[in-house]
KESEMAR-566897 format. One record per atom (N, C-alpha, C): z, x, y. Coordinates in steps of 0.02 Angstrom, whole numbers, plus 50000, padded with zeros to 5 digits. Layout:
! KESEMAR-566897
ZXY...
! end
This chain:
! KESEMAR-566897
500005004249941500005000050000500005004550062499575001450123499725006250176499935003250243499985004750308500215001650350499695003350407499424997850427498765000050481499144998650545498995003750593499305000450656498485000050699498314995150710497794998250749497774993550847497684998750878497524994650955497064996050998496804990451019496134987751034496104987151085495694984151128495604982651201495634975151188496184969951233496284963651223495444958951221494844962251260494244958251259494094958151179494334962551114494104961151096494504957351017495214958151054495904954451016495684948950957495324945251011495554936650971494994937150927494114939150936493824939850901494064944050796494394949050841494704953650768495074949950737495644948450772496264941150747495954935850689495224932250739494874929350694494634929850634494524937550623493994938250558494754940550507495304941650549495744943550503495974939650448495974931250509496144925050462495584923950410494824924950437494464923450393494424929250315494534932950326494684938650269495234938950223495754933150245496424931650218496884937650214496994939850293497294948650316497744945350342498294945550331499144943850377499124951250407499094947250494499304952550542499764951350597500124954250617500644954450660500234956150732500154952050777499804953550833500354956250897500494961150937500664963850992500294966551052500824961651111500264963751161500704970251196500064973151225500474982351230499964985151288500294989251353499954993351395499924998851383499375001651398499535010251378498725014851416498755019651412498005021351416497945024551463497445028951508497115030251569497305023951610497105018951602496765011551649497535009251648497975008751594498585003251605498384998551589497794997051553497634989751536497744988051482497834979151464498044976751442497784979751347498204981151304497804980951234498384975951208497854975951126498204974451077498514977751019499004976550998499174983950946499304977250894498874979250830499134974750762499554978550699500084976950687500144979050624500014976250549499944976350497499484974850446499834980650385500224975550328500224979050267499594977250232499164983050199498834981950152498604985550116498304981750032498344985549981497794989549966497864996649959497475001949964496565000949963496714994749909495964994549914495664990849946495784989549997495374985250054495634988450127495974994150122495884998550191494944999450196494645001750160493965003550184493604998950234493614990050196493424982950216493804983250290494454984150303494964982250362494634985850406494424992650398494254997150442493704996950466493224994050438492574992950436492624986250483492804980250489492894974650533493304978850596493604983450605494014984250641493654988350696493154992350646492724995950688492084991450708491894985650683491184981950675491574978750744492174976150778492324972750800492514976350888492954979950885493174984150937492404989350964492114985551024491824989951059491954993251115491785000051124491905005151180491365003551237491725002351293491194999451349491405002651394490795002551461490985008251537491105002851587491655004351624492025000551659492235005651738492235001551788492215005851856493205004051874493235009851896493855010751924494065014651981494505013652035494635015052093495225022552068495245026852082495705032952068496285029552101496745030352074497395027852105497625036352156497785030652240498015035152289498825037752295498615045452290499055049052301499155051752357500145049052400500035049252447500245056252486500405059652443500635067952446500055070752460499625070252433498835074752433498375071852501498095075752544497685074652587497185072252546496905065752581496475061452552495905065252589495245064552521494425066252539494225061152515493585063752549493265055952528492955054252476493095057752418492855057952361493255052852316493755053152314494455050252312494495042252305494145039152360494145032652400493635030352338493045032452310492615029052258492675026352185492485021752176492585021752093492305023552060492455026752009492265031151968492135028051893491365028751845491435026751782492005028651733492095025951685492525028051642492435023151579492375026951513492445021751451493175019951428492965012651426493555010451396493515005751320493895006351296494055000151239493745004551170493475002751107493415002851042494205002851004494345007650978495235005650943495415013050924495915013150936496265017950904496755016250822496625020050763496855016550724497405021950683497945018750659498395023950611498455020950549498425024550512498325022350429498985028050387499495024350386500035027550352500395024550285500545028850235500925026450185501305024450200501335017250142502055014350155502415015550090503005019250085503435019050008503785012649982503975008450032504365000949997503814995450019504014989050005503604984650033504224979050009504584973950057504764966950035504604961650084504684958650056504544951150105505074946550056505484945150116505934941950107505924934150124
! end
């Protein structure tokens, strides 16, 4: 058995959520900030049995896309501002970050 943690970019949450139910995957959904951006993700956790990590990972990756998104540099007010500073700048965001760890017990109580 293993323990997937994986987190996503919330655009693409409910879609994944979905195919989880349709795949008959019990997942624990959490909403969680983190990142460059501070934006909103999702972090799921998920026991499952070894042989359908490949399948999980595979929806997880078919599902979570990495997209370019414009952002304003956050002002720092210590540093003499240029005007380079003031623009928004591309940056990719979203696909998933995923952790795939043994689990030694398993109950459900």
């Amino acid at each position: 058995m293993k323990l997937i943690i994986a987190i996503v970019q919330d655009k693409d949450s409910n879609r994944l959520s979905n195919q989880f139910i349709e795949a008959n995957i019990r997942a624990t959904k959490l909403p969680t900030t983190g990142g460059f951006l501070r934006s909103g993700n999702t972090t799921f956790m998920i026991g499952i049995e070894d042989e359908r990590v490949d399948e999980l990972l595979a929806m997880i990756k078919e599902t979570s896309h990495a997209r370019d998104q414009f952002m304003t540099p956050p002002v720092n007010l210590d540093v003499t501002m240029d005007g380079a500073s003031a623009y928004p700048v591309e940056v990719q965001v979203g696909g998933a970050t995923v952790f795939v760890l043994p689990v030694d017990q398993f109950h459900q109580f």
